[in-house]
C-alpha positions as CSV (number, residue, x, y, z in Angstrom):
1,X,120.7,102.2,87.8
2,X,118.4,105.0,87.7
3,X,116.0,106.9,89.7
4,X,112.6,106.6,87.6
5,X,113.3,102.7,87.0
6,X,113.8,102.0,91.2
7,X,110.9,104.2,91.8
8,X,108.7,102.1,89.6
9,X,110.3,98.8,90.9
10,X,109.4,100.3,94.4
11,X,105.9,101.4,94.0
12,X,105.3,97.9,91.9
13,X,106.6,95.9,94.8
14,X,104.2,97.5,97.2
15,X,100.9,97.0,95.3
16,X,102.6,93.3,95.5
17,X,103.1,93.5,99.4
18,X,106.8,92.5,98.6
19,X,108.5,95.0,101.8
20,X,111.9,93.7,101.3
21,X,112.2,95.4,97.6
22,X,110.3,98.2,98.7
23,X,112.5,99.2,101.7
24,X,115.7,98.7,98.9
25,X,114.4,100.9,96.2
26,X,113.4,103.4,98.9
27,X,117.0,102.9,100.2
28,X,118.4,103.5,96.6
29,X,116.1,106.6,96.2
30,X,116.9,108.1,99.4
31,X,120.2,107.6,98.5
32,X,119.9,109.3,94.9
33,X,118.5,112.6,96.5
34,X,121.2,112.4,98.9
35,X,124.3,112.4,96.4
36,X,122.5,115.1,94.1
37,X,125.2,118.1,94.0
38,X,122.8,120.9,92.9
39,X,119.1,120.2,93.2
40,X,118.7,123.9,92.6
41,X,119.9,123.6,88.9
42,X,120.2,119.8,87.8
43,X,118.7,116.6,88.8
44,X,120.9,113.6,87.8
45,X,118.4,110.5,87.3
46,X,121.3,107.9,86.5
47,X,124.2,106.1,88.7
48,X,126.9,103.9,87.9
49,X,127.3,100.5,90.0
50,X,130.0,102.2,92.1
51,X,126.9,104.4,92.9
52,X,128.2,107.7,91.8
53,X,126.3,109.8,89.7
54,X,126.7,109.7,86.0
55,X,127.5,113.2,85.0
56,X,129.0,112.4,81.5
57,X,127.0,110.5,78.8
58,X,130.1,110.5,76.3
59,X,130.3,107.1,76.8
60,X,127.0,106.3,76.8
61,X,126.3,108.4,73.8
62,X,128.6,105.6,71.9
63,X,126.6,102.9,72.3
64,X,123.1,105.0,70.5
């Protein structure tokens, strides 16, 4: 998951008038700023779907 994709989703679902998506992506952002370690110096924009913050792209790196 990330943060700009679920604020999009969110801010698409309310033009629509769809409430129940909106109140989950506002959830899921809340949620993002919450778990943030150090907003002073780094904002991590991408979770895993254990919902921890993905702090290594190693892995991801792989795959492009």
């Amino acid at each position: 998951m990330d943060i700009l994709t679920s604020a999009h989703l969110g801010l698409t679902s309310l033009s629509f008038g769809d409430l129940e998506i909106v109140k989950h992506a506002g959830k899921l952002l809340d949620k993002f700023m919450n778990i943030q370690p150090n907003l002073k110096s780094r904002f991590n924009l991408r979770m895993n779907d254990d919902e921890k913050l993905i702090l290594d792209f190693s892995e991801l790196a792989k795959f492009y």
